[in-house]
N, CA, C and O atoms as a GROMACS GRO file, in nm:
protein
  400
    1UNK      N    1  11.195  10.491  11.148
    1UNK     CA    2  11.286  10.414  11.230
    1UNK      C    3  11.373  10.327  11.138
    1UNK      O    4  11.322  10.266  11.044
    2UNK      N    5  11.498  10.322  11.165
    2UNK     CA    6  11.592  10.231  11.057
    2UNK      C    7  11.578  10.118  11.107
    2UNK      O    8  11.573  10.075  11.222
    3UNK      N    9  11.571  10.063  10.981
    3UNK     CA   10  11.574   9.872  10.980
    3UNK      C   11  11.690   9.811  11.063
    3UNK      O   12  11.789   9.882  11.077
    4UNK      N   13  11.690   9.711  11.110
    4UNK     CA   14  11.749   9.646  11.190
    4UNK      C   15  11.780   9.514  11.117
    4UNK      O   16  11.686   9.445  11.076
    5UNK      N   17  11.923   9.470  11.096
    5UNK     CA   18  11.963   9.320  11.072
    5UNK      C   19  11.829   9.166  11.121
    5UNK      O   20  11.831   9.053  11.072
    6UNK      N   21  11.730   9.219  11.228
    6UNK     CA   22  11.672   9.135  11.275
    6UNK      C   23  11.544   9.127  11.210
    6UNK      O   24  11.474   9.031  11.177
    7UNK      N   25  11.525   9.313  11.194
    7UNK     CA   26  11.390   9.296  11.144
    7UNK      C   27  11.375   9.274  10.966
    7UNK      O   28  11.273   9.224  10.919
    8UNK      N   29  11.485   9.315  10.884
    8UNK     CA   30  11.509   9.268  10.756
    8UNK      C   31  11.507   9.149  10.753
    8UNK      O   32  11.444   9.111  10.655
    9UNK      N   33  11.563   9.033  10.842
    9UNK     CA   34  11.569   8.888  10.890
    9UNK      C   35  11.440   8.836  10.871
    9UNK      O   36  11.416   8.738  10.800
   10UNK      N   37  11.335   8.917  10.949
   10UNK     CA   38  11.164   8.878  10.931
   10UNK      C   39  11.163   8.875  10.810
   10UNK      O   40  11.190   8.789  10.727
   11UNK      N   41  11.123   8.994  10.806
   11UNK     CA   42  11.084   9.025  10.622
   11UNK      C   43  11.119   8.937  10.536
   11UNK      O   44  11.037   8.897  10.454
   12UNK      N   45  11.292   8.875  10.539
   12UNK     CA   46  11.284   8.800  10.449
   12UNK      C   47  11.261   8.656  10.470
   12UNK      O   48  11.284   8.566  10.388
   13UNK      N   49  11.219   8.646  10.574
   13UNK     CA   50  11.169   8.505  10.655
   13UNK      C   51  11.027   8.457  10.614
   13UNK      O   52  10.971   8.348  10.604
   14UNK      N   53  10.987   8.604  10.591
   14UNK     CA   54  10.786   8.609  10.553
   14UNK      C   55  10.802   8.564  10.381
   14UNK      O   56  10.735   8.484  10.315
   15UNK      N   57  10.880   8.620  10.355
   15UNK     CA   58  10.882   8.627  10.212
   15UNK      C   59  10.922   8.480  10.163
   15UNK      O   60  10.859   8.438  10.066
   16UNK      N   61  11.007   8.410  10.211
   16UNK     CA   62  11.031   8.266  10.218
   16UNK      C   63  10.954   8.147  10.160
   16UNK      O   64  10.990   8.049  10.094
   17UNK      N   65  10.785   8.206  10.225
   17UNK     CA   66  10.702   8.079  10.190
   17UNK      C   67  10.616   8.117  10.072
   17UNK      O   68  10.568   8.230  10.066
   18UNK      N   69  10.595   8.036   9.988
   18UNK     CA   70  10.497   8.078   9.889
   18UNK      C   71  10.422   8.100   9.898
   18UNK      O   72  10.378   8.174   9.811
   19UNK      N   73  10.321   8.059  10.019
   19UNK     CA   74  10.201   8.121  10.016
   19UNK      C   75  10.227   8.299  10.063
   19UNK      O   76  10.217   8.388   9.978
   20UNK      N   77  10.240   8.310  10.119
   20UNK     CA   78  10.328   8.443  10.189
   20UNK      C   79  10.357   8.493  10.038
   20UNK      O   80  10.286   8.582   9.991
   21UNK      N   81  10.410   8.463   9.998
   21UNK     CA   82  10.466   8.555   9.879
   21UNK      C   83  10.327   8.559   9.753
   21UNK      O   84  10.301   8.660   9.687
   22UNK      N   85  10.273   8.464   9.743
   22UNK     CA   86  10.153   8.500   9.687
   22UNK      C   87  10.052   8.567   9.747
   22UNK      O   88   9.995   8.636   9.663
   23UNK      N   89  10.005   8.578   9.855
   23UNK     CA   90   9.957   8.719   9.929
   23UNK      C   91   9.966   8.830   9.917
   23UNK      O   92   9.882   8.920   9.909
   24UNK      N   93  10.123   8.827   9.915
   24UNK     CA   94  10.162   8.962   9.920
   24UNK      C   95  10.168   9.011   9.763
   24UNK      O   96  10.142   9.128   9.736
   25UNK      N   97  10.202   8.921   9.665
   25UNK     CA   98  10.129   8.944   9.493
   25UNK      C   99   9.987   8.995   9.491
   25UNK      O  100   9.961   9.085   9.411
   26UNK      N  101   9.926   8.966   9.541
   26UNK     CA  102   9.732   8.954   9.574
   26UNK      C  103   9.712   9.143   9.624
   26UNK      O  104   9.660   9.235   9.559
   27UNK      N  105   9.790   9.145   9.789
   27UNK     CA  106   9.785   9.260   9.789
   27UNK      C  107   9.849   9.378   9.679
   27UNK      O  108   9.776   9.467   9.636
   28UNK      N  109   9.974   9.370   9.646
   28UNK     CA  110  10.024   9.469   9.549
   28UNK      C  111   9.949   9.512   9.425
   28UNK      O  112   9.952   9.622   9.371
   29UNK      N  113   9.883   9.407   9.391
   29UNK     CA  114   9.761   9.441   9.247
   29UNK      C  115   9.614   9.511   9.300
   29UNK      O  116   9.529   9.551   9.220
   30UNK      N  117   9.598   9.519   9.448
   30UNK     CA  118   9.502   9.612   9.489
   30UNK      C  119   9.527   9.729   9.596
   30UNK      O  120   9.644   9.737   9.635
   31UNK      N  121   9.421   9.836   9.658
   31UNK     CA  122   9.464   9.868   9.757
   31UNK      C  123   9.464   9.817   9.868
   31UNK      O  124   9.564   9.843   9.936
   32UNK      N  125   9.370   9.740   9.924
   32UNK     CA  126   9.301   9.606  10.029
   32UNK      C  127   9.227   9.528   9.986
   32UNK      O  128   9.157   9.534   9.884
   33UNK      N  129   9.243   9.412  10.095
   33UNK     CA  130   9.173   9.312  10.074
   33UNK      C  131   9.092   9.247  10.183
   33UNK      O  132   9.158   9.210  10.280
   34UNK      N  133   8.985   9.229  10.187
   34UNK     CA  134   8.940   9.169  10.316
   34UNK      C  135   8.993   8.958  10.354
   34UNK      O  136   9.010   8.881  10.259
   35UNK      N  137   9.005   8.917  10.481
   35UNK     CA  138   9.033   8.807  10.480
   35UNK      C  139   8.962   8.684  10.381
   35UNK      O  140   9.018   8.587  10.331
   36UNK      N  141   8.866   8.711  10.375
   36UNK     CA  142   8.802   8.598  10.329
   36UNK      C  143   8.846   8.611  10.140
   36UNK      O  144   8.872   8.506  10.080
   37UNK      N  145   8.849   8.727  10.074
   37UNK     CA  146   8.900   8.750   9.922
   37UNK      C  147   9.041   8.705   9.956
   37UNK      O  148   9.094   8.614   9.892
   38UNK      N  149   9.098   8.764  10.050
   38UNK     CA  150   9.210   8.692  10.016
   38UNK      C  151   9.236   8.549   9.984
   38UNK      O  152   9.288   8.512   9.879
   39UNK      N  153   9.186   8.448  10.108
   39UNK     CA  154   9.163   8.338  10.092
   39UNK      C  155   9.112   8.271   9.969
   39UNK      O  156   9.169   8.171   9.924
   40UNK      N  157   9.018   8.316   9.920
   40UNK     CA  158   8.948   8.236   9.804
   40UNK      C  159   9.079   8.267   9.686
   40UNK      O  160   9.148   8.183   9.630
   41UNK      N  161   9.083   8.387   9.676
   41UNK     CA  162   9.184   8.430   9.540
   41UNK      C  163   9.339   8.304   9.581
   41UNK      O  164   9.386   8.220   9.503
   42UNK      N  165   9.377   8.330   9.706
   42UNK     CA  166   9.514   8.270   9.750
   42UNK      C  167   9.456   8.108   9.702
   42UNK      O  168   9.540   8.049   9.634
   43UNK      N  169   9.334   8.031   9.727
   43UNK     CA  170   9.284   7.925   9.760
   43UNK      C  171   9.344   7.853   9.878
   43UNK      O  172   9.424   7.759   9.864
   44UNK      N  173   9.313   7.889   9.970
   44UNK     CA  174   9.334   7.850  10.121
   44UNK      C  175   9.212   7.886  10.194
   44UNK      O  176   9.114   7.953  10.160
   45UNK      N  177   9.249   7.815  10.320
   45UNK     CA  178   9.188   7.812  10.426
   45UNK      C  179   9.178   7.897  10.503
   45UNK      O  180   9.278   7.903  10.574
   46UNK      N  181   9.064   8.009  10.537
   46UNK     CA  182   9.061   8.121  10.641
   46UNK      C  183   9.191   8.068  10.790
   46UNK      O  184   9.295   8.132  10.808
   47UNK      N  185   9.153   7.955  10.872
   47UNK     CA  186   9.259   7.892  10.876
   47UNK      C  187   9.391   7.937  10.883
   47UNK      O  188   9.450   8.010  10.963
   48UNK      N  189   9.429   7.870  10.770
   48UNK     CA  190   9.559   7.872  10.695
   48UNK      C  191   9.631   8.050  10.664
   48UNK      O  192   9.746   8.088  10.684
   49UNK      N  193   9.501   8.134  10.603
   49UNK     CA  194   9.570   8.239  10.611
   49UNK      C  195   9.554   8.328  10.770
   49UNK      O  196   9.617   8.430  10.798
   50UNK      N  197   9.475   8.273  10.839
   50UNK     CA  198   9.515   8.335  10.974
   50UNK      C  199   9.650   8.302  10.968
   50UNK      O  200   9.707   8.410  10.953
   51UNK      N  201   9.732   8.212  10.970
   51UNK     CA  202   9.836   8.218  11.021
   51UNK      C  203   9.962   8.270  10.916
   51UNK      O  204  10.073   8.293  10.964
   52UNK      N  205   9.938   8.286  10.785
   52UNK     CA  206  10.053   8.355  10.713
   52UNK      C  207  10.019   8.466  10.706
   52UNK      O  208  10.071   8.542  10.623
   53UNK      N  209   9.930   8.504  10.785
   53UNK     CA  210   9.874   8.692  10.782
   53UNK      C  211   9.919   8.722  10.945
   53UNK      O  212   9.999   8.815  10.955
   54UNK      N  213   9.881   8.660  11.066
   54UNK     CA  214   9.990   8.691  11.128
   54UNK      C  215  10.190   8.734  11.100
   54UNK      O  216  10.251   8.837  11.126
   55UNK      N  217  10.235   8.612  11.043
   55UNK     CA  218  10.375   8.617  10.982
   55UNK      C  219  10.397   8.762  10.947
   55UNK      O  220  10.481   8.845  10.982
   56UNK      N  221  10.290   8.764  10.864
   56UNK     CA  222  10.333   8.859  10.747
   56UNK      C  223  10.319   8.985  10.834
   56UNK      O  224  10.408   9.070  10.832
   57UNK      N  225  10.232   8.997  10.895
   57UNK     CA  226  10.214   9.129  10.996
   57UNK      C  227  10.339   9.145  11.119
   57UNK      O  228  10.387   9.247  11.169
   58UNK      N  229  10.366   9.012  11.142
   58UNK     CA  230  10.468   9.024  11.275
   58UNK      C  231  10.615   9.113  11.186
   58UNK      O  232  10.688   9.200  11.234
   59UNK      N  233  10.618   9.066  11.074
   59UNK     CA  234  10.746   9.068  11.003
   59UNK      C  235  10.731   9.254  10.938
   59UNK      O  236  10.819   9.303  10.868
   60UNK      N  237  10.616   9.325  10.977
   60UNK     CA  238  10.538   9.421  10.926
   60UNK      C  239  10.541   9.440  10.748
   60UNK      O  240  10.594   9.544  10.709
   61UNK      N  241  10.506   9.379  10.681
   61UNK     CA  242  10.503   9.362  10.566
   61UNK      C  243  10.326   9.389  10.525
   61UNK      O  244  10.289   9.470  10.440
   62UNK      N  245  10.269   9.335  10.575
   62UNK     CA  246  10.130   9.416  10.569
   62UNK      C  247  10.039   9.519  10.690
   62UNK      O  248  10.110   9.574  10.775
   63UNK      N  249   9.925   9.539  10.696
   63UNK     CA  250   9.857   9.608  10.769
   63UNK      C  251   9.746   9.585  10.776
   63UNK      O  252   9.682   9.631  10.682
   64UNK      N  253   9.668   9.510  10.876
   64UNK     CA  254   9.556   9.502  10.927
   64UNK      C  255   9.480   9.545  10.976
   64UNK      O  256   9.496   9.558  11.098
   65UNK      N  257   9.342   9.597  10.911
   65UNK     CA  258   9.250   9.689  11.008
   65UNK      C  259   9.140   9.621  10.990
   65UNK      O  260   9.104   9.579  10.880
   66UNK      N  261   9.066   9.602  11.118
   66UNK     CA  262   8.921   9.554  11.162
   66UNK      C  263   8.798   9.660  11.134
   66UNK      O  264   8.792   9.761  11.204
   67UNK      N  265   8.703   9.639  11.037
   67UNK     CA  266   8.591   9.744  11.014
   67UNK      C  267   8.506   9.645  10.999
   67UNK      O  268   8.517   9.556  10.915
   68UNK      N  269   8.381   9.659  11.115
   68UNK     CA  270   8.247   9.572  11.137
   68UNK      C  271   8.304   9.445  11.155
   68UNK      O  272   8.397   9.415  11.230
   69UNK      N  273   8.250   9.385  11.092
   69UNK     CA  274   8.282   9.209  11.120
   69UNK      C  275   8.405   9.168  11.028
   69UNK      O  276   8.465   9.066  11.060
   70UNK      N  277   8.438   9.222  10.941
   70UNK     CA  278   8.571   9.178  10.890
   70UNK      C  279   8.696   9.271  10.900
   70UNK      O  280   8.681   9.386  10.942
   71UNK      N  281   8.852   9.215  10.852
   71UNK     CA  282   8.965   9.237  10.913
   71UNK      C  283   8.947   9.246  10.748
   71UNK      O  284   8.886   9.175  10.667
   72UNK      N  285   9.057   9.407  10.734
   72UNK     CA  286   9.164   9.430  10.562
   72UNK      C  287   9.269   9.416  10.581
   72UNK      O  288   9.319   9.418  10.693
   73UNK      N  289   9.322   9.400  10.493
   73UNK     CA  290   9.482   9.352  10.490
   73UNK      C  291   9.531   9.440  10.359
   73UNK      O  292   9.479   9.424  10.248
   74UNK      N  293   9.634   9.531  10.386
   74UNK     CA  294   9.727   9.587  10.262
   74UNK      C  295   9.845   9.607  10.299
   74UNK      O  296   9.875   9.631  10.416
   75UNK      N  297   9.915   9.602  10.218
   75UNK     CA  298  10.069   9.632  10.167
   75UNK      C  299  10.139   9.734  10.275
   75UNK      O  300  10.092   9.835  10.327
   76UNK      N  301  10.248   9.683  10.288
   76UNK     CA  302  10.327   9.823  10.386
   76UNK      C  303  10.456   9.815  10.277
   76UNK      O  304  10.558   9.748  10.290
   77UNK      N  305  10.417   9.912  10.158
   77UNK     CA  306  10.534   9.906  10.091
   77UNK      C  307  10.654   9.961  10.169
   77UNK      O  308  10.760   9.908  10.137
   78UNK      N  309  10.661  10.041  10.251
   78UNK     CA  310  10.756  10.104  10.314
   78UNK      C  311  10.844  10.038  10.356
   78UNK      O  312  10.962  10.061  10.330
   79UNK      N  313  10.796   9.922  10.444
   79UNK     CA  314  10.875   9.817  10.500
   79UNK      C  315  10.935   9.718  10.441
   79UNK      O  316  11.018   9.648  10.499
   80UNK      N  317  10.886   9.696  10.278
   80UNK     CA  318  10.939   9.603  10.219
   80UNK      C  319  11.043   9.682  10.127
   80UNK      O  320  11.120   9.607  10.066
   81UNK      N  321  11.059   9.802  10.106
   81UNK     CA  322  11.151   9.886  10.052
   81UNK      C  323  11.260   9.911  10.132
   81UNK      O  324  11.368   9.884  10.080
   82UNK      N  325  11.263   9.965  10.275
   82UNK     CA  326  11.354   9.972  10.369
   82UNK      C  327  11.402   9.851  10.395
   82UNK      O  328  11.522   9.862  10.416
   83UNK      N  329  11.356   9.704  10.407
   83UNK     CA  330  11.435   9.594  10.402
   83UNK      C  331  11.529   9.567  10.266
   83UNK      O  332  11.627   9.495  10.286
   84UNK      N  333  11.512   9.610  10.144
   84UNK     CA  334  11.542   9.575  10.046
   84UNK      C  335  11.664   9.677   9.994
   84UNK      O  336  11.757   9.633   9.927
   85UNK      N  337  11.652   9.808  10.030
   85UNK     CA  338  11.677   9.907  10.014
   85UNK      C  339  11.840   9.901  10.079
   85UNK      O  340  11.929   9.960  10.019
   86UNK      N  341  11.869   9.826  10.206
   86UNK     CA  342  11.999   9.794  10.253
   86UNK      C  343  12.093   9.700  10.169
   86UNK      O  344  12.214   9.695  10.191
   87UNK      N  345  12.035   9.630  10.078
   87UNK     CA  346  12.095   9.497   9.978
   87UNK      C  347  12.080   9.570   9.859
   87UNK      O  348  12.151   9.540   9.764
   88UNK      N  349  11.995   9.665   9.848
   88UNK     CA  350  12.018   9.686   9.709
   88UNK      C  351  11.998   9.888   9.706
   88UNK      O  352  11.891   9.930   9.660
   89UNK      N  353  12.054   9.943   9.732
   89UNK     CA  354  12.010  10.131   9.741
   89UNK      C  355  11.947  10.123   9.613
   89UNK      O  356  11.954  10.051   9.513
   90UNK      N  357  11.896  10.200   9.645
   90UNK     CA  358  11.791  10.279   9.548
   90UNK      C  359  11.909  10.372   9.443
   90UNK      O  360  11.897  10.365   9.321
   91UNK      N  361  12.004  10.446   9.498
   91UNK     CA  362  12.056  10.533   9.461
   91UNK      C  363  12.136  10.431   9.360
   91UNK      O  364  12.149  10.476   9.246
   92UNK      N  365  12.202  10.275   9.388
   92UNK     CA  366  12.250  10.196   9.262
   92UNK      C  367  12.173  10.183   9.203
   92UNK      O  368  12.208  10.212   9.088
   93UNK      N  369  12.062  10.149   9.208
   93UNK     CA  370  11.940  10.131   9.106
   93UNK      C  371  11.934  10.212   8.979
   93UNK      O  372  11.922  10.169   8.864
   94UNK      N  373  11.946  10.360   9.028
   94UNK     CA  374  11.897  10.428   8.966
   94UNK      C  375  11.992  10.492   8.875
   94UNK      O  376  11.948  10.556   8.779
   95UNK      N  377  12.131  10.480   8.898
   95UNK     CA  378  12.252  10.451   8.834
   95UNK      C  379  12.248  10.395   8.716
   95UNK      O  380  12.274  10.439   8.604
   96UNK      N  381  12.193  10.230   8.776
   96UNK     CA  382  12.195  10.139   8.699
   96UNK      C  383  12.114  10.124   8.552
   96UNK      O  384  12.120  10.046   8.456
   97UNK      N  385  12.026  10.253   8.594
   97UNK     CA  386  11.876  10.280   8.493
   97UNK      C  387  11.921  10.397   8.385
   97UNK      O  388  11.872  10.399   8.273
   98UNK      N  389  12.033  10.508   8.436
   98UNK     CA  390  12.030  10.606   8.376
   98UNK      C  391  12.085  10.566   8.234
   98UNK      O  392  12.174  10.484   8.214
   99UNK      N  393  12.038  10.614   8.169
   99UNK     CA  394  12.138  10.590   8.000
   99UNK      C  395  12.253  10.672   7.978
   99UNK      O  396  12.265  10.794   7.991
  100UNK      N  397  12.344  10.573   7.938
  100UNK     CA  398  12.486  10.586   7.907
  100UNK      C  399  12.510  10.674   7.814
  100UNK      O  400  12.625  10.695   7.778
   0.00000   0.00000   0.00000
């Protein structure tokens, strides 16, 4: 589904707060993470990341799945590429990389 002016808007709304953006550092260096690692590594409050793990999910930037008593959280690179991907193509990128 193509990105939308509103939903790139999230994304970069999530991305905004530091904690949010250190999360999402946390996830990229693994494949998942359960809530509570996140927390300790982030140093916050289960709390606290309930609510920048909502954000971050509303804005779909990560992915949450419930197995037994705890909730994982990983990366939706997809969504943070397709937001990014309108400001910056891939196809300039790669332009930009080739040697002259």
């Amino acid at each position: 589904m193509p990105s939308t002016p509103e939903s790139r808007a999230r994304v970069f709304a999530a991305l905004s707060d530091p904690t949010r953006l250190r999360i999402l550092e946390l996830l990229a260096d693994e494949e998942e993470l359960c809530g509570s690692q996140i927390a300790l590594r982030a140093g916050i409050s289960m709390a606290l990341l309930s609510h920048h793990w909502n954000v971050l999910a509303d804005a779909g930037v990560v992915q949450k799945v419930r197995r037994g008593q705890k909730q994982f959280c990983s990366l939706n690179r997809d969504a943070l590429e397709e937001a990014f991907e309108r400001l910056w193509p891939r196809r300039a990128l790669r332009s930009m990389l080739k040697p002259a």
